[in-house]
C-alpha positions in Angstrom: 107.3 87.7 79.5 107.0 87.0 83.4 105.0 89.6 85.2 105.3 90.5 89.1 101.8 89.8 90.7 100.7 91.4 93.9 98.3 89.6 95.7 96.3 90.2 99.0 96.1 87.5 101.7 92.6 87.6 103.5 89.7 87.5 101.3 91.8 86.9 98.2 94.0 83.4 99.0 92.3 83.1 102.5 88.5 83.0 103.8 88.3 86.4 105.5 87.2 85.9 109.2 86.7 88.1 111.7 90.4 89.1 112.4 91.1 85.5 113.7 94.3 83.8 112.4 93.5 80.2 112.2 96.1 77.8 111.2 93.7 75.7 109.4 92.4 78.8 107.0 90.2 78.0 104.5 92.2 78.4 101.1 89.7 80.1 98.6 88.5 78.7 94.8 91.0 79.0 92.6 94.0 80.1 94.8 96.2 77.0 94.5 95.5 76.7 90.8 96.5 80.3 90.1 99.8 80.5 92.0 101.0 77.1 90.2 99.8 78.7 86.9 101.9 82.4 87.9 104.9 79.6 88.8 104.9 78.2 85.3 104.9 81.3 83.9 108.2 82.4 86.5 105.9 84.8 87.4 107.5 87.7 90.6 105.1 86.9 93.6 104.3 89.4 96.4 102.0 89.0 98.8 100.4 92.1 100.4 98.5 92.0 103.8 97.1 94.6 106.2 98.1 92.3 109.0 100.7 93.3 111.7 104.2 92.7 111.3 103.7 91.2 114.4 101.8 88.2 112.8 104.3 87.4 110.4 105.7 84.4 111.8 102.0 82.5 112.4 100.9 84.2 108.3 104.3 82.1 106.5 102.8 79.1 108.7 99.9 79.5 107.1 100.8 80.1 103.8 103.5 77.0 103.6 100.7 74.7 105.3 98.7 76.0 102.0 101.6 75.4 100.2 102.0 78.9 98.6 104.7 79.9 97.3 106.0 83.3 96.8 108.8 85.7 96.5 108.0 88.9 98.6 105.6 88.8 101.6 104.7 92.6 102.6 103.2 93.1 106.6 101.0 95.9 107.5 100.0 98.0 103.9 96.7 98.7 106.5 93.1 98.2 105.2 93.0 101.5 103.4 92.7 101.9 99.3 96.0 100.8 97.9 97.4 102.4 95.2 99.6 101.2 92.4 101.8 103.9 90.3 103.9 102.8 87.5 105.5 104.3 84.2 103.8 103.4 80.4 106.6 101.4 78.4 108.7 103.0 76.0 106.3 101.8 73.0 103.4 102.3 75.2 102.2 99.3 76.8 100.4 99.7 79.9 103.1 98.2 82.6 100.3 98.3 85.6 96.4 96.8 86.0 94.5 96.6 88.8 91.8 94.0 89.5 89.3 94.4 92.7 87.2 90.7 93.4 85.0 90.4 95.5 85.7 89.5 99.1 86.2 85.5 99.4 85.3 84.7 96.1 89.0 83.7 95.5 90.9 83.5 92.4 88.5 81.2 89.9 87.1 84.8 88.3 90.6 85.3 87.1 90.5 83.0 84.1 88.6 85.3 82.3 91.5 87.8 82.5 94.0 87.3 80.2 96.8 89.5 82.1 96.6 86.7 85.0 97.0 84.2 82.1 94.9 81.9 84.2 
């Protein structure tokens, strides 16, 4: 069963800098190798970023440089918690997980995770 991944941009896919927006970001470990995985799987993709809507032009240059591919890109969620709220499924399956890595360490920690089927 596909599954619709949100994923942050800075710090997650790229190397967080100092609020600069670099063509030439550094893609992070693991990244490229995830979002083919999700791909295969016909996995939903939405990206989430606290960056300005303003930005969004130079952030899809960016991510079709890295070649990422998604569905959904999302401007401006802020830098504040961000909360997920879902419904259980009708036999009681857990429809929503949340996974916090640390900043720049990029997706390689996912392959222990077996939601992220990495």
């Amino acid at each position: 069963m596909s599954k619709t991944i949100f994923c942050d941009i800075d710090g997650v896919i790229f190397r967080q800098t100092n609020g600069e927006f670099i063509m030439n970001a550094e893609i992070l470990p693991g990244v490229i190798e995830a979002f083919r995985n999700w791909e295969r799987f016909g996995d939903r993709i939405i990206l989430t970023t606290g960056r300005r809507e303003s930005l969004r032009e130079v952030t899809e240059q960016q991510l079709l440089k890295a070649e990422i591919f998604y569905d959904l890109l999302i401007m401006g969620v802020g830098v504040g918690e961000r909360i997920l709220i879902n419904d259980v499924g009708s036999r009681g399956q857990k429809k929503a997980f949340a996974i916090n890595l640390e900043r720049n360490e990029g997706l390689s920690s996912l392959k222990d995770n077996i939601s992220c089927r990495l």
